[in-house]
N, C-alpha and C positions, 0 to 999 in steps of 0.2 A: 596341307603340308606347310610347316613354319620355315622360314629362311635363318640362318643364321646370323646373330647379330650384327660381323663385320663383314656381313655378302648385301645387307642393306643399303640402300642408293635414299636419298633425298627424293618425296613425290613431287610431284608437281603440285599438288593440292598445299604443299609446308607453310604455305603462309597465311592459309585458312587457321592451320593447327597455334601456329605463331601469334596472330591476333587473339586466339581461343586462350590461351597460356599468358597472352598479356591483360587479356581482361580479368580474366580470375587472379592475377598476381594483383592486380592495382585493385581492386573491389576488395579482397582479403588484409591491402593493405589498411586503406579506407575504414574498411570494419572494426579491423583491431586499433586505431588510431582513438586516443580514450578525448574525443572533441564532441560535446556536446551540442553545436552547429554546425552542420556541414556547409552550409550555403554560405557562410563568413567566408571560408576560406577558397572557395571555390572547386568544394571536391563534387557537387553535384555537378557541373558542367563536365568537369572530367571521365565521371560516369556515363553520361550521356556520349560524349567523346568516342570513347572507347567502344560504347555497345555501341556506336553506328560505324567503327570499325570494321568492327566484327559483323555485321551483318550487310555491311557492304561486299566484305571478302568473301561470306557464302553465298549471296549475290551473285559474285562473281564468277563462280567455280562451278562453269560448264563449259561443254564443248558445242562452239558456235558449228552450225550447220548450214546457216545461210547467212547472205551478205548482212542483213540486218542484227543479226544475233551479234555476228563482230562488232560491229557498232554499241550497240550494247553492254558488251562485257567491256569494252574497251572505257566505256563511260563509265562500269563501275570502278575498271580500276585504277582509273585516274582521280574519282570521287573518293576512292580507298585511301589512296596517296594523301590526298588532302587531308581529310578525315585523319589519316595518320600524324599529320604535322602538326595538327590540331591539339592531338591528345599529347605530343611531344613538348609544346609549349605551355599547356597548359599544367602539365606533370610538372616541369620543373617550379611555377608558381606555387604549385600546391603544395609539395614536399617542403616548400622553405619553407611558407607559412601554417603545416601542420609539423609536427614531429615523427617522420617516419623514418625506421633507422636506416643505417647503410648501408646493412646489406639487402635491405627491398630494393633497396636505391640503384646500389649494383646489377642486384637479378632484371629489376627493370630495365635502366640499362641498357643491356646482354640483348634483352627480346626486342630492343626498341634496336638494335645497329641490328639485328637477325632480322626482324620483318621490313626492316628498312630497304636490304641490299635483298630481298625475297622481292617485296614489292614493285620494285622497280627494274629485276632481273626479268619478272614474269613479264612487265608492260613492255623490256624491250625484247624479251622473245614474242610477244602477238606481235607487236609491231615487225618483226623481222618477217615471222610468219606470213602476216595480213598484208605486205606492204602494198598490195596492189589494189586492195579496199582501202586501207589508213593514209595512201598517201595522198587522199582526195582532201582529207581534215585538216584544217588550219593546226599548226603547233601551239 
């Protein structure tokens, strides 16, 4: 049975999807970018960047069952976070010194304030959740 489109809620999973949607926007932009080096401009690190993003955040995306597991996922998505900032700094180096237009620039963007306020919504709902595991860990 399909749900109606404005009966849809945001999953929990969104910033799995959100890294997924920014990898393939930044990789397509990359591609189509007519630069005969990528490594000049540092779009290889950016790729790297990005796919450990994203494979940090499906990492991520389970439901812990024991105290260890919390521990865990909480390391990934703090590693995510990072990861994230990573590709953020390094995006805008790249952009200036390739030619990529503005409205990739924009869509990126978009996904980069979306998985931003995802990622860090999610870390402070486990932490709200866990707080009686998490608040053994140094900040």
């Amino acid at each position: 049975m399909s749900v109606y489109y404005w009966k849809r809620h945001q999953t929990s999973a969104q910033f799995v999807f959100t890294a997924k949607e920014l990898k393939l926007t930044i990789c397509r932009a990359i591609a189509n970018a007519n630069v005969k080096k990528f490594s000049v401009y540092g779009a290889g690190e950016l790729v790297k960047y990005v796919c450990e993003l994203r494979r940090l955040t499906m990492e991520a995306n389970f439901r812990p069952s024991i105290e260890r597991e919390i521990y865990i996922r909480y390391d990934y998505l703090i590693r995510a976070r990072q990861a994230f900032y990573n590709v953020v700094s390094q995006f805008e180096d790249t952009s200036e010194l390739m030619s990529i237009s503005d409205s990739v620039k924009d869509t990126v963007s978009d996904l980069m304030e979306k998985e931003e306020a995802l990622l860090n919504g999610v870390i402070a709902s486990d932490r709200k959740k866990y707080e009686r595991y998490l608040s053994k860990l140094p900040l």
